[in-house]
Backbone bond lengths (Angstrom), bond angles and torsions (degrees), N, CA, C in turn:
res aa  C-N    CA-C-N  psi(-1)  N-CA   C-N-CA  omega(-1)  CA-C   N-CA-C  phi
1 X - - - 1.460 - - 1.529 109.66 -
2 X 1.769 123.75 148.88 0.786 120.75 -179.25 1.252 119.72 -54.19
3 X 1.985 140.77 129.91 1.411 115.04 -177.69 1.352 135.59 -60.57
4 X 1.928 102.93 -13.47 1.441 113.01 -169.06 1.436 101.18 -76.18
5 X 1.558 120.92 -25.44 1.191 111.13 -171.84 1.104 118.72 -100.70
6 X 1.169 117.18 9.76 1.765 138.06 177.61 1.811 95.49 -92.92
7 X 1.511 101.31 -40.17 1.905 108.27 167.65 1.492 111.01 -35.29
8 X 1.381 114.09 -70.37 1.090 151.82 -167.90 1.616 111.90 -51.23
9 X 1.563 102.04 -68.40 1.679 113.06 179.05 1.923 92.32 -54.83
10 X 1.224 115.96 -32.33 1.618 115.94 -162.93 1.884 96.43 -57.66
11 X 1.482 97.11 -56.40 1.380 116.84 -173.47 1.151 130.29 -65.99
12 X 1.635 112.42 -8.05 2.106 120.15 163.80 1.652 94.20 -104.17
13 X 1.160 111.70 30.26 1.875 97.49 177.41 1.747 75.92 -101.06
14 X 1.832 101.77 137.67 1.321 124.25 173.29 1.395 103.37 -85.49
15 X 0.928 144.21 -24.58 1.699 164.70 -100.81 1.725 92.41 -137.44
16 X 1.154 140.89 103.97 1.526 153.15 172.33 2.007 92.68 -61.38
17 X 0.890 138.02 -48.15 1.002 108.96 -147.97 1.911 83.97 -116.65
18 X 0.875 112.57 -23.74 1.538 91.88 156.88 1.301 131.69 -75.59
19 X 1.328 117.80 -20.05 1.322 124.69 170.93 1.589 107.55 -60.75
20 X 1.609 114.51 -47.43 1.768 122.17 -165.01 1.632 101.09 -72.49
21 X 1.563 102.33 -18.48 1.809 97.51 171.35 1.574 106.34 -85.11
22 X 1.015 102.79 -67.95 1.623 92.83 -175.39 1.603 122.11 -42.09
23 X 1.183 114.78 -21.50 1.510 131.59 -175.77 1.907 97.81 -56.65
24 X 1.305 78.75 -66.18 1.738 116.16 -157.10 1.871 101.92 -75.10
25 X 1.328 118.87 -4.12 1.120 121.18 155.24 1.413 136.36 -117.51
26 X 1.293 117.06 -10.26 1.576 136.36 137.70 1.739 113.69 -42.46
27 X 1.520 107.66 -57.45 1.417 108.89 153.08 1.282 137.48 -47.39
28 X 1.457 133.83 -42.72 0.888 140.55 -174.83 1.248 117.35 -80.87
29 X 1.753 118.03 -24.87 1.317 106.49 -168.28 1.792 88.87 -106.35
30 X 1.104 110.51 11.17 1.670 98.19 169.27 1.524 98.76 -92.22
31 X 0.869 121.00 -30.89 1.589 111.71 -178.80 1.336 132.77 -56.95
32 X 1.190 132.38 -76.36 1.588 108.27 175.11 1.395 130.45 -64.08
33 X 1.724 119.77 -5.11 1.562 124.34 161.48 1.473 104.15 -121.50
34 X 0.977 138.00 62.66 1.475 144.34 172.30 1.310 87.24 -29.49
35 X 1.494 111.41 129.70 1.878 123.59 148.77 1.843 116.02 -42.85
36 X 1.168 106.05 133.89 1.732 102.54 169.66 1.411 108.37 -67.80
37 X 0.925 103.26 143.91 1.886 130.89 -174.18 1.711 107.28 -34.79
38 X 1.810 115.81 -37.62 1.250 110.56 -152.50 1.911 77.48 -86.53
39 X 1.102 149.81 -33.37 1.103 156.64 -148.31 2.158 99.88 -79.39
40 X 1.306 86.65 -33.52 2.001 94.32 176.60 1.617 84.23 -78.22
41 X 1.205 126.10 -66.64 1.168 131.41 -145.78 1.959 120.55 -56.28
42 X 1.851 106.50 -35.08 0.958 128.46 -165.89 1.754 96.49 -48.38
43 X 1.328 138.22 152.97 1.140 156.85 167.42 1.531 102.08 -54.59
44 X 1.096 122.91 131.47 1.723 123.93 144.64 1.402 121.94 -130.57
45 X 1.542 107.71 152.74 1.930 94.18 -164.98 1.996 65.83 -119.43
46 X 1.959 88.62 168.32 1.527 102.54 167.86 1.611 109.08 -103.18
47 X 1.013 100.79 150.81 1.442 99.60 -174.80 1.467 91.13 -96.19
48 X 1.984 89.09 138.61 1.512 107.17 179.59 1.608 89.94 89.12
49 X 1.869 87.79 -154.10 1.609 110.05 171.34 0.728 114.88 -125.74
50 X 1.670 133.84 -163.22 1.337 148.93 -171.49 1.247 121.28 -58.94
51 X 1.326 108.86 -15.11 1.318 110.15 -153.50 1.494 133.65 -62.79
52 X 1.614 86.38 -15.58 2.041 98.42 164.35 1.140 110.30 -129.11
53 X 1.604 123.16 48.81 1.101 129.56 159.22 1.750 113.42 -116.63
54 X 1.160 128.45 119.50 2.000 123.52 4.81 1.540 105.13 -83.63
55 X 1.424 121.29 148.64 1.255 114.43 135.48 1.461 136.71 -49.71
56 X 1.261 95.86 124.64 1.799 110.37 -167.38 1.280 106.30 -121.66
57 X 1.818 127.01 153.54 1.391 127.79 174.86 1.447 98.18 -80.76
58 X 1.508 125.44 167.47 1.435 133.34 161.07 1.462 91.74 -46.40
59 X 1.033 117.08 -69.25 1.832 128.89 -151.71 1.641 105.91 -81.22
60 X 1.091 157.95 93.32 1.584 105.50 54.05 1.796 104.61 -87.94
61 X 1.227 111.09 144.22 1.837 125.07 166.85 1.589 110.38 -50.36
62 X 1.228 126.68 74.13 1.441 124.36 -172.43 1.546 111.02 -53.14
63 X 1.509 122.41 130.99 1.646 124.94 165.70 1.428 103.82 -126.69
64 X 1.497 109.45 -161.29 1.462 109.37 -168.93 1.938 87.21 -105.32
65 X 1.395 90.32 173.68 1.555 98.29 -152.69 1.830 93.97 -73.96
66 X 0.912 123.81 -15.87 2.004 121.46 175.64 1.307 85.22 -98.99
67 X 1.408 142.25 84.38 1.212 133.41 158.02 1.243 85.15 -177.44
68 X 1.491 139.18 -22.00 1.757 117.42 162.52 1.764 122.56 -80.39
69 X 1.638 91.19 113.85 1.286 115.78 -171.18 1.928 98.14 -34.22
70 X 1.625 102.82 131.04 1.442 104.58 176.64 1.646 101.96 -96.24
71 X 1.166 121.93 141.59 1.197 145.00 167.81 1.607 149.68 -114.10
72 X 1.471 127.26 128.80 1.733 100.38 177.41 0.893 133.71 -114.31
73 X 2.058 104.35 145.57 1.145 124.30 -167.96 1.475 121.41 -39.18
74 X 1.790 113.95 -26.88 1.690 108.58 173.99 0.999 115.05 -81.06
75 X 1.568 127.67 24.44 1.661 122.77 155.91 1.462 113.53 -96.69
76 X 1.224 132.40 158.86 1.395 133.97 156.07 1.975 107.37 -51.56
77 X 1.307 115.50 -38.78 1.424 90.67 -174.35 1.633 107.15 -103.85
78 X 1.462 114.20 -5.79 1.399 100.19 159.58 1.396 125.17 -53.77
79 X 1.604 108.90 -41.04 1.364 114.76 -169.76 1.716 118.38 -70.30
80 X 1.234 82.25 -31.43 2.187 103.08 172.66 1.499 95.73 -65.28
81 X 1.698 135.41 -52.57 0.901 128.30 -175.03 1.733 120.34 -59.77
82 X 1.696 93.71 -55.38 1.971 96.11 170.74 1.468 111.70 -52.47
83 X 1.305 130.96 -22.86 1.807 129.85 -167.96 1.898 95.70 -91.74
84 X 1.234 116.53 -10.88 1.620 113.68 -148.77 1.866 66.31 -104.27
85 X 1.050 117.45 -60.21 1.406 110.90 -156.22 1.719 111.14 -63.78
86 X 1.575 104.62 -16.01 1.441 98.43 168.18 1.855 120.36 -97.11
87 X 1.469 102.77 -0.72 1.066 98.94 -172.41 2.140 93.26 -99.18
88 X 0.941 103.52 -11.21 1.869 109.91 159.81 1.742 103.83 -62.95
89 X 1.264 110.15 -68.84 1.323 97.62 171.63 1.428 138.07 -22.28
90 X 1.083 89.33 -88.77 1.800 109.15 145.36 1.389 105.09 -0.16
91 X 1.015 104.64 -113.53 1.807 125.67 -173.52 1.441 93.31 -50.89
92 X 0.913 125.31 26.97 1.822 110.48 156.87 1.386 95.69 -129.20
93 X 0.966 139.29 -40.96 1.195 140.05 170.73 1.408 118.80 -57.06
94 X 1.734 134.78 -47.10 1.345 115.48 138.58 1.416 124.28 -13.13
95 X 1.681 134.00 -69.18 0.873 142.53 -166.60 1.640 108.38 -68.24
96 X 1.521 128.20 -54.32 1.328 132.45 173.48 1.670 105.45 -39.00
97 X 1.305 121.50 -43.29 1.503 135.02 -172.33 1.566 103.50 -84.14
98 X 1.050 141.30 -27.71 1.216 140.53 172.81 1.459 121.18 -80.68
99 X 1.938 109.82 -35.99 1.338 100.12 177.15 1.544 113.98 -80.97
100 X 1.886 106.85 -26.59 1.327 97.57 -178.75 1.675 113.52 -57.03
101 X 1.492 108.16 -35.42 1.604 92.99 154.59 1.934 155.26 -52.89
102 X 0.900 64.12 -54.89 1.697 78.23 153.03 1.607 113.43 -64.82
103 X 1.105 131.16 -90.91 1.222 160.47 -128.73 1.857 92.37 -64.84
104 X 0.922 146.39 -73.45 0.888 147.61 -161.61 1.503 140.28 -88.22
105 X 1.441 137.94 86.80 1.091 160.69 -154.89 1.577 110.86 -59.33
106 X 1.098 123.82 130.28 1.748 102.46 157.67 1.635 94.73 106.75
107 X 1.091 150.09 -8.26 1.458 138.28 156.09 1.460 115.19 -77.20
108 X 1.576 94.39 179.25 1.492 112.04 -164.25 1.760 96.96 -85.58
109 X 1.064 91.23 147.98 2.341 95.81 169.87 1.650 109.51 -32.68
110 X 1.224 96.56 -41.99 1.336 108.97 -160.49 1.402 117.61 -62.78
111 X 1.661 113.80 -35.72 1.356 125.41 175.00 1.571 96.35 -67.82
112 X 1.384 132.05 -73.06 1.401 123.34 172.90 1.373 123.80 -12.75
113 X 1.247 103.16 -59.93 1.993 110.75 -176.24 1.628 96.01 -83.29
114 X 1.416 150.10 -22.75 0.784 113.75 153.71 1.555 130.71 -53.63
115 X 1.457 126.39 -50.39 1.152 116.83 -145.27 1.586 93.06 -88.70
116 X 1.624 121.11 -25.17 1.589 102.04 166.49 1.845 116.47 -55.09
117 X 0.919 106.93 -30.77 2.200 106.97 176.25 1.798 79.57 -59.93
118 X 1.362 141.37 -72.56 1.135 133.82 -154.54 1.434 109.66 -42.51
119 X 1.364 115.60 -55.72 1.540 124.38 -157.14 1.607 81.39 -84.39
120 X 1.395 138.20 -65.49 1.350 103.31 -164.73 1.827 120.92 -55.38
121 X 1.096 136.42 -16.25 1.212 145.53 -154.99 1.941 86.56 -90.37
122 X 1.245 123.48 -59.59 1.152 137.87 -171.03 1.552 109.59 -54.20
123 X 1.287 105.37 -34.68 1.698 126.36 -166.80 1.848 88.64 -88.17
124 X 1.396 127.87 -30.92 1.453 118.28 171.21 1.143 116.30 -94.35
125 X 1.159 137.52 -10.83 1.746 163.33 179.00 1.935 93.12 -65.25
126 X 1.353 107.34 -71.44 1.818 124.55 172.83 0.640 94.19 -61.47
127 X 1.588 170.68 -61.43 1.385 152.98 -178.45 1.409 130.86 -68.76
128 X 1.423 128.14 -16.38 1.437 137.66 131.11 1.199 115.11 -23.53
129 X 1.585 92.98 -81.39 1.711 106.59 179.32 1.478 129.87 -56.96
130 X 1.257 89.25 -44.37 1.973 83.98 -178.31 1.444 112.53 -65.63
131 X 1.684 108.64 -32.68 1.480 93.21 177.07 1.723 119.12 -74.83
132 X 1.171 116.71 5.64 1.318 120.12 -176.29 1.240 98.74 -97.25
133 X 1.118 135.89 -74.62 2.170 136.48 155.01 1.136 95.54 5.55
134 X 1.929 121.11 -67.08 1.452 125.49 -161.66 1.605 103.84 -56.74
135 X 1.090 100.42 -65.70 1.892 107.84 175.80 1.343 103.53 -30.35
136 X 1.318 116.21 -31.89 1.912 106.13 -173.88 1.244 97.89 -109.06
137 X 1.102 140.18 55.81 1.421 146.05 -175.52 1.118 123.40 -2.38
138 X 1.699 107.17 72.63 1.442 142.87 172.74 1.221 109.45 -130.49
139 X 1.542 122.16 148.50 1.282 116.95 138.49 1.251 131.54 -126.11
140 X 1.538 127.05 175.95 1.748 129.62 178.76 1.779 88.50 -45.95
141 X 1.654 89.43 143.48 1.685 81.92 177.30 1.731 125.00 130.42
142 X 1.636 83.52 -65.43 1.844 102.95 -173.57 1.637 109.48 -76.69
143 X 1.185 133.98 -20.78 1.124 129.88 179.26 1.962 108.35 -99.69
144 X 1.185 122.15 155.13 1.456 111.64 170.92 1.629 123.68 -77.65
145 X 1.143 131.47 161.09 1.153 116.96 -156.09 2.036 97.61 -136.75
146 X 1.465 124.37 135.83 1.442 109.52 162.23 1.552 103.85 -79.52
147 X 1.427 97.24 176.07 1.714 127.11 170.62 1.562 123.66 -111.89
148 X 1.600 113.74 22.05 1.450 118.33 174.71 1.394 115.35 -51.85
149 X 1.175 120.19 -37.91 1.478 123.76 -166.52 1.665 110.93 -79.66
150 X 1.462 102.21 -39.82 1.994 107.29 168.79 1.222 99.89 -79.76
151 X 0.944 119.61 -36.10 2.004 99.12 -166.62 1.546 106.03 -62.56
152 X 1.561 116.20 -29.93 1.962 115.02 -170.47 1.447 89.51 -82.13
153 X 1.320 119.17 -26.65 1.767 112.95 161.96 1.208 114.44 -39.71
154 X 1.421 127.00 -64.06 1.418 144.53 -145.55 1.488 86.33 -93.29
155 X 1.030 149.87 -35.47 1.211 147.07 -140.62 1.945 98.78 -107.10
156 X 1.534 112.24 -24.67 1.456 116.37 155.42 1.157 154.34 -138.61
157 X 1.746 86.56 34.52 1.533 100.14 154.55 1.310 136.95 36.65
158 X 1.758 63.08 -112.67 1.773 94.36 -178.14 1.522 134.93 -100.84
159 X 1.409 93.38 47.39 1.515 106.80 -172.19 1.823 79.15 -170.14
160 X 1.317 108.48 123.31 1.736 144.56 177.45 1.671 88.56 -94.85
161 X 1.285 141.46 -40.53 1.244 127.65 -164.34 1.777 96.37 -66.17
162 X 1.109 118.38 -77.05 1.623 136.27 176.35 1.423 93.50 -48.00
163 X 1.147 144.51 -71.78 1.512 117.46 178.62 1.674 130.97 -49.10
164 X 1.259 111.20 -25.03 1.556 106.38 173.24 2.030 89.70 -84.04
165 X 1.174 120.58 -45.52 1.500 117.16 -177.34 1.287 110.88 -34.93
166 X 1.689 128.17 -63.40 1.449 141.45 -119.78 1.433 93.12 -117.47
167 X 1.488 125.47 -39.60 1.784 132.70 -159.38 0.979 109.93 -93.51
168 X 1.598 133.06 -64.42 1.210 108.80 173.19 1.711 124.71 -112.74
169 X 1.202 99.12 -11.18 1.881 95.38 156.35 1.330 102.45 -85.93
170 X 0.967 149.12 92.72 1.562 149.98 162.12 1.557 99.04 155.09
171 X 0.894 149.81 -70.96 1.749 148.68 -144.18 2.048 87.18 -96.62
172 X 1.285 113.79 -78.48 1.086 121.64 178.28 1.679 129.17 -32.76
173 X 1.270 96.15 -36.41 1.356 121.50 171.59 1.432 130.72 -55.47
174 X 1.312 79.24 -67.05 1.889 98.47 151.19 1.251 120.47 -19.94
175 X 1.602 112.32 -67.69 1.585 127.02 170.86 1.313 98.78 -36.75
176 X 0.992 126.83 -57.08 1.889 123.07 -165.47 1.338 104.94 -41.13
177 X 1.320 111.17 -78.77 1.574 130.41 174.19 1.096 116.70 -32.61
178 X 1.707 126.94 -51.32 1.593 127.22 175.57 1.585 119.74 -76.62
179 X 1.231 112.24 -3.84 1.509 121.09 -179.27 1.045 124.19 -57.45
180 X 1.711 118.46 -50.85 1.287 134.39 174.12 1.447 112.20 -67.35
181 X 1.413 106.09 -53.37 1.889 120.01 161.66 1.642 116.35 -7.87
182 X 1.830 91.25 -58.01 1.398 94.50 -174.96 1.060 131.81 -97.50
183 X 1.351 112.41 -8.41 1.286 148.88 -165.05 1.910 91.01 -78.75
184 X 1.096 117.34 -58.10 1.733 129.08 -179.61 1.470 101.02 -59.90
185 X 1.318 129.23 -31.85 1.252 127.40 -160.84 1.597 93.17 -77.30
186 X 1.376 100.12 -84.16 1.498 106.00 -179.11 1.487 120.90 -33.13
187 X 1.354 128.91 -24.50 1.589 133.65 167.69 1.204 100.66 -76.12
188 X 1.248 157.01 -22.17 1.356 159.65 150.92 1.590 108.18 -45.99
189 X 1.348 111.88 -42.68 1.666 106.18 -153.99 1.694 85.04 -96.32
190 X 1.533 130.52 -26.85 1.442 142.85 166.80 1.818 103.94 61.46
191 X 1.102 111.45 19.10 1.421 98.52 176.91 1.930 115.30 -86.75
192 X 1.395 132.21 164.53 1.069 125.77 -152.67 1.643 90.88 -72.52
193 X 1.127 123.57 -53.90 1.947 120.57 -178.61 1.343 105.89 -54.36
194 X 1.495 135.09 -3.04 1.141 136.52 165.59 1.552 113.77 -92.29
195 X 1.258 110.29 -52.86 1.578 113.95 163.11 1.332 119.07 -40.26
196 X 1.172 94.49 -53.24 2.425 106.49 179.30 1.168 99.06 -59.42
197 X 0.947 125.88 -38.19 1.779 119.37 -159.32 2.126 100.06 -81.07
198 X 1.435 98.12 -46.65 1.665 93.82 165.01 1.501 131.20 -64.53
199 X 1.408 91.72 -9.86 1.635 81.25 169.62 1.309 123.86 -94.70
200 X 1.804 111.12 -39.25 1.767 126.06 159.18 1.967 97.46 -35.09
201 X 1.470 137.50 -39.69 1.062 127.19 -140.65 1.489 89.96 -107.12
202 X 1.218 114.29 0.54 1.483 129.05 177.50 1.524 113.94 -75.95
203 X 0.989 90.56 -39.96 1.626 120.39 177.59 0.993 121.86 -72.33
204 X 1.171 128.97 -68.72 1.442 150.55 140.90 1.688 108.81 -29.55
205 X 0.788 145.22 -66.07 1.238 128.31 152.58 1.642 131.44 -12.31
206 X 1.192 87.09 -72.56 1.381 104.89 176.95 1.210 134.22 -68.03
207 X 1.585 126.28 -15.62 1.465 149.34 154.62 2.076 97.03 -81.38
208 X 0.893 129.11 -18.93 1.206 126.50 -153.80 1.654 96.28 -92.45
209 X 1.361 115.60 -36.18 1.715 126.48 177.85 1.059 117.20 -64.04
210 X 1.898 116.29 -31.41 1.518 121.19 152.88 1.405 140.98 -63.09
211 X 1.578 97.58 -38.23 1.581 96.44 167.77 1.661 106.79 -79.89
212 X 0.902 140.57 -42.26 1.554 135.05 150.65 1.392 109.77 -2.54
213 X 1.667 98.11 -68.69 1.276 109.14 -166.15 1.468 122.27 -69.86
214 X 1.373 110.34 -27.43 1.455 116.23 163.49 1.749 128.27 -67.85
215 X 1.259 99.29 -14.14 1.228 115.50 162.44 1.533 124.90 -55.05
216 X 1.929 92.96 -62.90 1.403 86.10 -159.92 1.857 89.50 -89.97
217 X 1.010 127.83 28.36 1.609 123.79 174.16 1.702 92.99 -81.17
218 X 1.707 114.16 -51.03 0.818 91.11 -132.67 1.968 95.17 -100.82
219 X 1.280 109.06 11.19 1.502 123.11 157.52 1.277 130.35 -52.49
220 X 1.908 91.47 -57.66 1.306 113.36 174.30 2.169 107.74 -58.45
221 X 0.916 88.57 -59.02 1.770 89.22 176.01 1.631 118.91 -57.16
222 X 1.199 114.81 -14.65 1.530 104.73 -175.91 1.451 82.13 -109.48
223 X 1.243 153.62 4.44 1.360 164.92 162.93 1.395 95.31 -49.95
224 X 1.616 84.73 -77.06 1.767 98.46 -173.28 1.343 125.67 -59.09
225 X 1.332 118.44 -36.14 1.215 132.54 160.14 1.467 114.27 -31.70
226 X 1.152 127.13 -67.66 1.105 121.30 -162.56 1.653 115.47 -131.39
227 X 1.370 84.90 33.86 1.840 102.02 154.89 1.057 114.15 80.59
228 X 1.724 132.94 18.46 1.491 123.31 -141.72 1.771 83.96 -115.61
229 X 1.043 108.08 168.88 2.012 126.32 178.98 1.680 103.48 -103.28
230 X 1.356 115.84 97.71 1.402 119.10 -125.53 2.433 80.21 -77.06
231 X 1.313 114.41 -18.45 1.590 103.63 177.03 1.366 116.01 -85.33
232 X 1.314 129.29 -25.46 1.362 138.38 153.48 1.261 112.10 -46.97
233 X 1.283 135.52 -82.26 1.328 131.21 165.48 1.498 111.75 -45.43
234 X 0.736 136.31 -33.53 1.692 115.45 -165.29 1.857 80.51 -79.81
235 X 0.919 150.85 -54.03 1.688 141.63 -171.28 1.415 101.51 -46.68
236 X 1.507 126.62 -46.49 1.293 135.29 -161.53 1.918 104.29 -61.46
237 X 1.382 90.82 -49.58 1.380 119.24 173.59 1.496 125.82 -48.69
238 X 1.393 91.99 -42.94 1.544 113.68 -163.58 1.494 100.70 -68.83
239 X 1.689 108.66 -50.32 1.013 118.28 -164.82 1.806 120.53 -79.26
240 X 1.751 100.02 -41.41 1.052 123.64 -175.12 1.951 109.32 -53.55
241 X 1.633 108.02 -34.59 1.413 115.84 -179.67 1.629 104.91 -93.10
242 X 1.156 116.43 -13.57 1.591 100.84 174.24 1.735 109.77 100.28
243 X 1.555 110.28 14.80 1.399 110.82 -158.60 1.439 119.04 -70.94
244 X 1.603 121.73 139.14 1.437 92.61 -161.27 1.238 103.95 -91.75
245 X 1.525 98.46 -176.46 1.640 113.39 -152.17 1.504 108.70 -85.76
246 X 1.747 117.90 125.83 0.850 109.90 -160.46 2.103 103.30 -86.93
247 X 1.188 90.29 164.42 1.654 98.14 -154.74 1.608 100.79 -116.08
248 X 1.491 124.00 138.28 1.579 122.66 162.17 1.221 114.36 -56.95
249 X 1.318 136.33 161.45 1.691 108.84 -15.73 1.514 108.22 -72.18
250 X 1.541 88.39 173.04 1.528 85.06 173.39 2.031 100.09 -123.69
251 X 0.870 133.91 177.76 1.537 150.90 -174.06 1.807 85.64 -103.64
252 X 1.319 126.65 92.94 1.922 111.66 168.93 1.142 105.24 -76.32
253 X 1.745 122.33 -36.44 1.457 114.36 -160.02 1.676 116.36 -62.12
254 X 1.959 99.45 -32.71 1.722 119.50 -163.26 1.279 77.20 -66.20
255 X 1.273 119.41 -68.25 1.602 123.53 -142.54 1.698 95.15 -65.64
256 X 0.964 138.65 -47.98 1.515 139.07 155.43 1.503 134.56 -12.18
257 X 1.465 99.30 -49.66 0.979 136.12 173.05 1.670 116.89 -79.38
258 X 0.920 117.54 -55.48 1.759 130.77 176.69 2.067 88.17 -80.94
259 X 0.882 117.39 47.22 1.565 134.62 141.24 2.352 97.18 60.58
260 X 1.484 118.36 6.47 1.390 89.23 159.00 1.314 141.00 -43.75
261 X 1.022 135.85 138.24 1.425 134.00 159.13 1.308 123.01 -27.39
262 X 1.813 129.67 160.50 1.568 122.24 155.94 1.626 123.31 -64.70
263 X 1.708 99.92 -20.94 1.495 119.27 -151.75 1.762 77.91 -79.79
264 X 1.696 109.45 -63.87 1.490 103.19 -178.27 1.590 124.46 -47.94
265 X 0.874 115.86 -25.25 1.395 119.47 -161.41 1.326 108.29 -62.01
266 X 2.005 93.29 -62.51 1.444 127.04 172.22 1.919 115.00 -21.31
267 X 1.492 100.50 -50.66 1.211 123.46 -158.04 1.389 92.85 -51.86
268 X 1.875 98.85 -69.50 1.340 126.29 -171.29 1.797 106.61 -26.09
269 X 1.758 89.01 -62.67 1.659 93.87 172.50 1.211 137.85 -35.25
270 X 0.774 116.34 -29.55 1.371 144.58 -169.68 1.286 124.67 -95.42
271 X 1.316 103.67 -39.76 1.546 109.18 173.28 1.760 101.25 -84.93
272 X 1.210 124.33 -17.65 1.425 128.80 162.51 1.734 112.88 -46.69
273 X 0.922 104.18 -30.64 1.659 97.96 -139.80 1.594 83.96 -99.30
């Protein structure tokens, strides 16, 4: 079967842990015979519409992101709550990495096999975590969850330029910056389910500078592609989708690292101060 559409079938599974299998075996069997390039490349339409794209569980109760109850980490269920809210991430980010697979026609192989390494990495990222939630006798589900990360989905479609722009150099990014954030918190509260959880975020971190980085690779290339001044447009972008405003601190080294510019960085700086 085509893999994009094996992407796809991965990405209407409502089911969390069938979704992280199907993910994670789409991956696996591309790996030691990778598909030839024209086989990523070939066109696929979805049958129907959107309308069960992504597959989602009933549970978590989706609200808008100032409407998930804030909580603290020196409680037992604050800390279930801060791990629940990263393990939402997570499992949306599977899906962000799966549709950019699917969804978009007209790139090189290479973008394809990148963003499957994304979604499988993301699909082991949610399985870190959830089994750590479980250890604290929680699961994906019990806490409410926002939809910031699908809605800049839904919001760019139909334009791959603004979706590599807005999702994971901009939304994803974010994560960089809040990593350490939480990372300090939980060393504050120093209990061992606090320790576990900094090291999963250790991880996560550090896979997180790559999909970053695949981002802005693949911005910069549809940049070039079609003639655009890849910081001009990303403002046009920024603004044109409604993206929210990104906030100090920022992580320079992550974002450094996941391939921003000096010119971007600079900006960042600046808008710090």
């Amino acid at each position: 079967m085509h893999p994009r559409l094996r992407a796809l079938q991965a990405l209407v599974l409502p089911d969390p842990a069938q979704k992280v299998a199907a993910t994670r075996a789409l991956a696996i069997d591309c790996a030691p015979r990778p598909p030839e390039d024209a086989c990523w490349t070939e066109p696929i339409r979805l049958p129907g519409d959107d309308a069960d794209v992504p597959g989602r569980p009933e549970r978590p109760v989706r609200v808008g992101a100032k409407d998930v109850p804030t909580r603290s980490p020196f409680t037992e269920e604050g800390r279930a709550a801060l791990v629940h809210a990263i393990c939402h991430i997570e499992f949306n980010a599977i899906n962000l990495a799966l549709d950019a697979l699917w969804r978009f026609d007209g790139m090189p192989a290479d973008y394809y096999r990148d963003w499957l390494r994304v979604a499988d990495e993301e699909a082991f990222h949610f399985t870190l975590i959830h089994d750590h939630l479980q250890s604290m006798g929680w699961r994906y589900g019990d806490f409410p969850g926002h939809d910031g990360l699908w809605t800049m989905c839904e919001k760019t479609a139909d334009d791959v330029v603004a979706r590599m722009a807005l999702v994971p150099r901009t939304l994803e990014a974010r994560g960089l910056d809040a990593t350490p954030l939480i990372q300090a918190k939980l060393a504050r509260v120093g209990t061992p389910d606090a320790h576990a959880a900094m090291a999963i975020l250790d991880i996560i971190l550090r896979d997180e500078i790559g999909h970053v980085a695949v981002g802005n690779r693949w911005y910069r290339w549809l940049c070039e592609r079609e003639g655009l001044e890849p910081l001009i447009h990303y403002r046009h972008l920024y603004r044109a989708h409604q993206a929210p405003r990104l906030k100090p601190p920022f992580n320079m080294d992550a974002r450094s690292r996941a391939g921003f510019t000096e010119d971007e960085l600079q900006g960042l700086a600046a808008d710090a101060t």
